[in-house]
N, C-alpha and C positions, 0 to 999 in steps of 0.2 A: 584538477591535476596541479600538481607540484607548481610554483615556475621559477624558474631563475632569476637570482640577483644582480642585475645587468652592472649595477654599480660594484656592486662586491668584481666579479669576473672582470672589468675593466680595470678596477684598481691593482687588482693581482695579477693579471696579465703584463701590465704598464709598470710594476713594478719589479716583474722577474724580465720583461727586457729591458730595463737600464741595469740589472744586474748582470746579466750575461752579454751586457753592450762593454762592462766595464771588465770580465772576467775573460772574454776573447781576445780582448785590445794585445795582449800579450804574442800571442800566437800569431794572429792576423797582421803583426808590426815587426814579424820577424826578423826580416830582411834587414830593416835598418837596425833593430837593438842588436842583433848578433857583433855588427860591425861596432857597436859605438859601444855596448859592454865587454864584450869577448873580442875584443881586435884580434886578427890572425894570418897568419900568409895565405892558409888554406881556407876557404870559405864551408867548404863541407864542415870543417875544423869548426868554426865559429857558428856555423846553423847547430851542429849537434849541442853546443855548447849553450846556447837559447832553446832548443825544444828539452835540454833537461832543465831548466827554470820554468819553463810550462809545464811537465810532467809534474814538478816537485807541490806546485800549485793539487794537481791531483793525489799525489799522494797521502797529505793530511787532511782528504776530505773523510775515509772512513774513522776518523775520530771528530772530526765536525759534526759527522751522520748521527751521532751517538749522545751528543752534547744536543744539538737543535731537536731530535728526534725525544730525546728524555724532555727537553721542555714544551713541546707540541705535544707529546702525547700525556705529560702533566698538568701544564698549564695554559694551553690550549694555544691552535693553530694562530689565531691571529698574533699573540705574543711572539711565539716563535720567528715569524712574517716578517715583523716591522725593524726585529734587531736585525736582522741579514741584510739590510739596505746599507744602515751605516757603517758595519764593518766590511762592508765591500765597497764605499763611495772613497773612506778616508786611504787606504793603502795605495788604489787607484790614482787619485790626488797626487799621494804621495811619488810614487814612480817618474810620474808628469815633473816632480821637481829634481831629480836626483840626480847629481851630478854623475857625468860618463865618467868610464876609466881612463878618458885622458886630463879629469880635471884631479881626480882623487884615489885611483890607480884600482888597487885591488877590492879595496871596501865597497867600491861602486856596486861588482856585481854579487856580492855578500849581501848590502841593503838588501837590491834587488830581490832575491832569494828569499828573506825574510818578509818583504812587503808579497811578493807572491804566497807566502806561505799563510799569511792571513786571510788573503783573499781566496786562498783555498778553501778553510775553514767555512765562512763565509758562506761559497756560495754552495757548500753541502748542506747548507739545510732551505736553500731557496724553492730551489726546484722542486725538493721532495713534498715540503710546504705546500705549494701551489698545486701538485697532483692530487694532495689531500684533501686540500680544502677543495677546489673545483669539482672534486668526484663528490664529493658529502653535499652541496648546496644543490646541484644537479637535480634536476627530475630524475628519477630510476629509469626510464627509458631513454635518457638522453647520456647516459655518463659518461657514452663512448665518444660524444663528441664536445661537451662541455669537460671531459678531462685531458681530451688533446689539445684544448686553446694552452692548456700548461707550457706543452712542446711547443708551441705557435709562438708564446710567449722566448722562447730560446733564442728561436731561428729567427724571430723580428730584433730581440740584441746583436746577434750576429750580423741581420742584415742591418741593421745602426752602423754596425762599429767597418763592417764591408764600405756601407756608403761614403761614411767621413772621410776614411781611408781614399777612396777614388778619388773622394771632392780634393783632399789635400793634395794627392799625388800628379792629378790632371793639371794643377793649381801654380803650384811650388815647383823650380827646380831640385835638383837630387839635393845640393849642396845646401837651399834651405829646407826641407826636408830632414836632414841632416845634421843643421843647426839648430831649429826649433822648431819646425813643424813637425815630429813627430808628439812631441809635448803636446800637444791642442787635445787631441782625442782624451791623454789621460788627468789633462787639467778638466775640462768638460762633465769629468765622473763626478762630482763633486757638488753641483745643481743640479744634476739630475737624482741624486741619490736622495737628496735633500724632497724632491716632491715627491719620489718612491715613499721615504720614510710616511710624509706627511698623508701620503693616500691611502696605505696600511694603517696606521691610527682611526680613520676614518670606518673602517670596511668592519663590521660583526663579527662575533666570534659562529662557526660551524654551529647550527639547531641539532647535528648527529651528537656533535663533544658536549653542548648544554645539554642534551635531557641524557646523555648516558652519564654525566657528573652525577646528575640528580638522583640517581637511581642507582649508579654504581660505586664504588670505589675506585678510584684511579691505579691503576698497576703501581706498584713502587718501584721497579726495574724495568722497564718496557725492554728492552734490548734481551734481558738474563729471560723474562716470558720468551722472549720469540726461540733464544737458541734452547730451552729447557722440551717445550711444544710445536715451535711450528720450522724448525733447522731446515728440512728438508725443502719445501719451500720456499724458504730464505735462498736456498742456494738455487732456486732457479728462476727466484728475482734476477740474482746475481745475472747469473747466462744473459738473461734477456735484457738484462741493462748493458750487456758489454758492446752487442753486434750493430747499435747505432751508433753511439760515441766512436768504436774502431772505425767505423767505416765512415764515418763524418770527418772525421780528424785525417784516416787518411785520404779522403779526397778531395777535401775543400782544405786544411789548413796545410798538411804536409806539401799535398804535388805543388800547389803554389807557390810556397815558401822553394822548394828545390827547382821550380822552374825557372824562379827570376835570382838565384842565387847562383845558378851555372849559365845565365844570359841568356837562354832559350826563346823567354817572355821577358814584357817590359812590365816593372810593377804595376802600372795602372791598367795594362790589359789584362793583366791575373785579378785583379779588384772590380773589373767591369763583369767579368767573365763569373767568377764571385758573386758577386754581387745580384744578379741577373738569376745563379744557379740556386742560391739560398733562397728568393724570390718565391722560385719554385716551388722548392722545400715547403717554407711555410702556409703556401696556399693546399698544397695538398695533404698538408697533417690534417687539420680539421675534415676532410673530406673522406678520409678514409677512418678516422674516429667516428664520424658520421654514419658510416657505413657499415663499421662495424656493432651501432646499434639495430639495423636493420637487418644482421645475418650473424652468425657465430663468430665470435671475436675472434677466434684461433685461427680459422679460418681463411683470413685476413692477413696475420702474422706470419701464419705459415705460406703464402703465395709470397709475403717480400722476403722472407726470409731465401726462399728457393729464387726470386731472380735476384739476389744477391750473391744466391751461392754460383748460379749459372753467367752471370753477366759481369761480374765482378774486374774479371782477367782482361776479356775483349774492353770495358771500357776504360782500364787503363792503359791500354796499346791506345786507344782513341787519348787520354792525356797527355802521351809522351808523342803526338802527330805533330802537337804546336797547338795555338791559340782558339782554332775553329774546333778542333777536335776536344779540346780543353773543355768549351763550353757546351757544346755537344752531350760530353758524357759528366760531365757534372750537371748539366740539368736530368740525365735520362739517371744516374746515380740518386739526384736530390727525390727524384718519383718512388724509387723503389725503395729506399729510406724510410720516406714519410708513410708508406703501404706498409712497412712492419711497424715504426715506431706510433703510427696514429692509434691504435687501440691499446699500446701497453702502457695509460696511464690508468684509466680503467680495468685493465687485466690485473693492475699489480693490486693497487685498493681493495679488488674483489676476493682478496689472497687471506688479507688482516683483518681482525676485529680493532672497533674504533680506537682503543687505549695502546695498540700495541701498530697501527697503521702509520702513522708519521712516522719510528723507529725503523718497522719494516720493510717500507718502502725509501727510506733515506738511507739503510744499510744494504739494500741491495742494488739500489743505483748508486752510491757512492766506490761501492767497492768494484761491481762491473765497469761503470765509467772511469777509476782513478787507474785502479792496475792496470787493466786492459785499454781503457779508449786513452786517457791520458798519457799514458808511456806511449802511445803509437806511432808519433811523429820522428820518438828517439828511437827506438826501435826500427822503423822504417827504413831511418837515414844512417844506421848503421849496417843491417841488411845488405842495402845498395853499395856501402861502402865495401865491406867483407867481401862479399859475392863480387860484386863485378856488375853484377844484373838489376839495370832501373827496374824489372819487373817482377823482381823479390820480394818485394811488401803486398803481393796479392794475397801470398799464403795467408794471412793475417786475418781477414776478413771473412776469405771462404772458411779456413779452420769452424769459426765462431758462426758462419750460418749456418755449417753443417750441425753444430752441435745446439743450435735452437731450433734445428727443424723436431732431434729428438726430443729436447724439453717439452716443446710446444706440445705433443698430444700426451702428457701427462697432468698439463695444467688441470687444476681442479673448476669446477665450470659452477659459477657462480653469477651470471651477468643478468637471468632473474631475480636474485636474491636483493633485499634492500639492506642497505650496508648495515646497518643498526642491528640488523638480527643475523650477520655476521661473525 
């Protein structure tokens, strides 16, 4: 049998969490960049004013999708791989240096915008990358759970850029915090990015992308294939990439960022609590990718999708309780998460043939995640604004499970098939 390239899988997994260590940092740093970019009498004022510089990060990832996706599925996955380190270590860097709008006024949070908006580009073809290549090296009976270390690889930058985050904030008073300890995490992106680059150098190109070079022709438009033959599809990649990133974003980046920005919580208990709930996250992706090699993948997706659609409401009344309830249901949230997202890296793979599967799957997770999960936090906090009602942003989530419980028994059922004859 088959077996895995332990080396390949750690370099790519190490390498997509300092990229999502360095693509979080924004969001996770809310609190303090709202104030010191966006200064404002109103605080709601100045949070919305920062989750639309996070959102805009997601925005130009469906043309990132498109750019990395044409050269993954041309010139193969590893190429693809090892450019998305450095255009997401150097903008990173960059932010770490840039002076606040009380040093250089409006231009501050303009940079900003712009260095977010590279690092958007960026890091839409990380992720798709690493789904691809981890499902292709895979043993065919394992791909469910060798393509969820992909995910594993997320939730471990998150939980990076969570930890630093605590360390600083336990650490530092507000006022250095404020003066330059928020700087540390996005100067740090920088040698980390640098051993990411150097590990992807290292790591083999995919045996699926060599011997179909050898035998086939490479697509000349991988994108103009997908929406010419496989459209339909594509759009429920789409779906299924929206209802993790929604419900991620709004329960681990948004309720924090609004808990300790109306004084409810104190930063560093939203970062422990965090911290703690991510934890969770990522121990149980692999376990239910796992799982879903051992029973029908849909299966699987469709039970987290339904206790998301069910549980959703109750454990946001558990986040607006306070701190204990906070952690509570961001850890029983992080479970039910990772029970849909753990088999839809292998679901999505199982979709595309190998010249058209980097595109495929980097256009349907860039547009579910960017529209949908990345606007969510502005979205949310504008909701609560309009309304009146902290428990307005639930619609958002359930909306999106309900409408992958229908995707989910249309998927086409591929999880015997070996991807090359895809």
């Amino acid at each position: 049998m088959k077996k895995i390239d332990l080396f390949a899988v750690s370099s790519i997994v190490i390498g997509t969490i300092l990229e999502w260590y360095d693509f979080a940092l924004l969001g996770l740093m809310a609190p303090l960049i709202s104030n010191l970019f966006f200064p404002s009498k109103s605080a709601i004022i100045s949070l919305m004013a920062t989750f639309s510089v996070f959102a805009s990060g997601f925005l130009v990832r469906p043309i990132g999708g498109i750019i990395f996706g044409h050269i993954g599925d041309r010139h193969g996955r590893r190429t693809a791989l090892s450019s998305t380190v450095i255009w997401m270590a150097l903008p990173t860097t960059l932010i770490g240096l840039l002076p606040t709008y009380h040093s250089i006024g409006i231009l501050s949070p303009l940079i900003l915008i712009l260095l977010r908006l590279i690092q958007g580009i960026a890091s839409s073809g990380e992720y798709p990358g690493a789904i691809c290549y981890l499902a292709e090296i895979a043993p065919p009976t394992q791909r469910g759970l060798w393509g969820s270390v992909s995910m594993f690889g997320v939730g471990g930058g998150l939980l990076l850029g969570s930890l630093l985050n605590l360390l600083l904030s336990s650490h530092l008073s507000t006022d250095q915090m404020n003066a330059w300890g928020w700087r540390i995490p996005f100067l740090i992106g920088f040698p980390l990015g640098i051993v990411g680059w150097y590990l992807r150098c290292k790591v083999r190109e995919s045996d699926i992308f060599i011997s179909a070079k050898l035998t086939t022709e490479t697509v000349q438009l991988p994108i103009s294939e997908i929406i010419k033959f496989n459209l339909k599809n594509l759009s429920k990649v789409i779906v299924l990439f929206s209802l993790g990133p929604v419900s991620f974003y709004l329960g681990f980046v948004y309720i924090d960022t609004y808990l300790v920005s109306t004084h409810r919580i104190a930063l560093h208990v939203a970062m422990i609590n965090n911290t703690l709930s991510t934890l969770v996250l990522i121990l149980f992706i692999p376990f239910f990718g796992y799982l879903s090699d051992k029973v029908n993948r849909k299966y699987i997706m469709f039970s987290g999708a339904s206790c998301l659609l069910i549980f959703f409401y109750p454990i946001f009344i558990l986040f607006l309780s306070g701190s204990h309830g906070l952690l509570l249901g961001q850890a029983l949230l992080a479970v039910f998460i990772a029970m849909f997202v753990g088999p839809i890296a292998a679901t999505t793979t199982e979709i595309f043939s190998t010249f058209t599967r980097y595109s495929g799957v980097s256009m349907g997770l860039n547009i579910g995640a960017s529209v949908f999960g990345g606007t969510c936090p502005l979205l949310a906090t504008y909701l609560v604004q309009s309304s009146g009602f902290n428990e307005m942003p639930c619609i958002y989530p359930i909306f999106f499970a309900l409408l992958c419980l229908f995707v989910i028994g249309y998927l086409p059922s591929n999880q015997t098939k070996l991807l090359d004859a895809i």
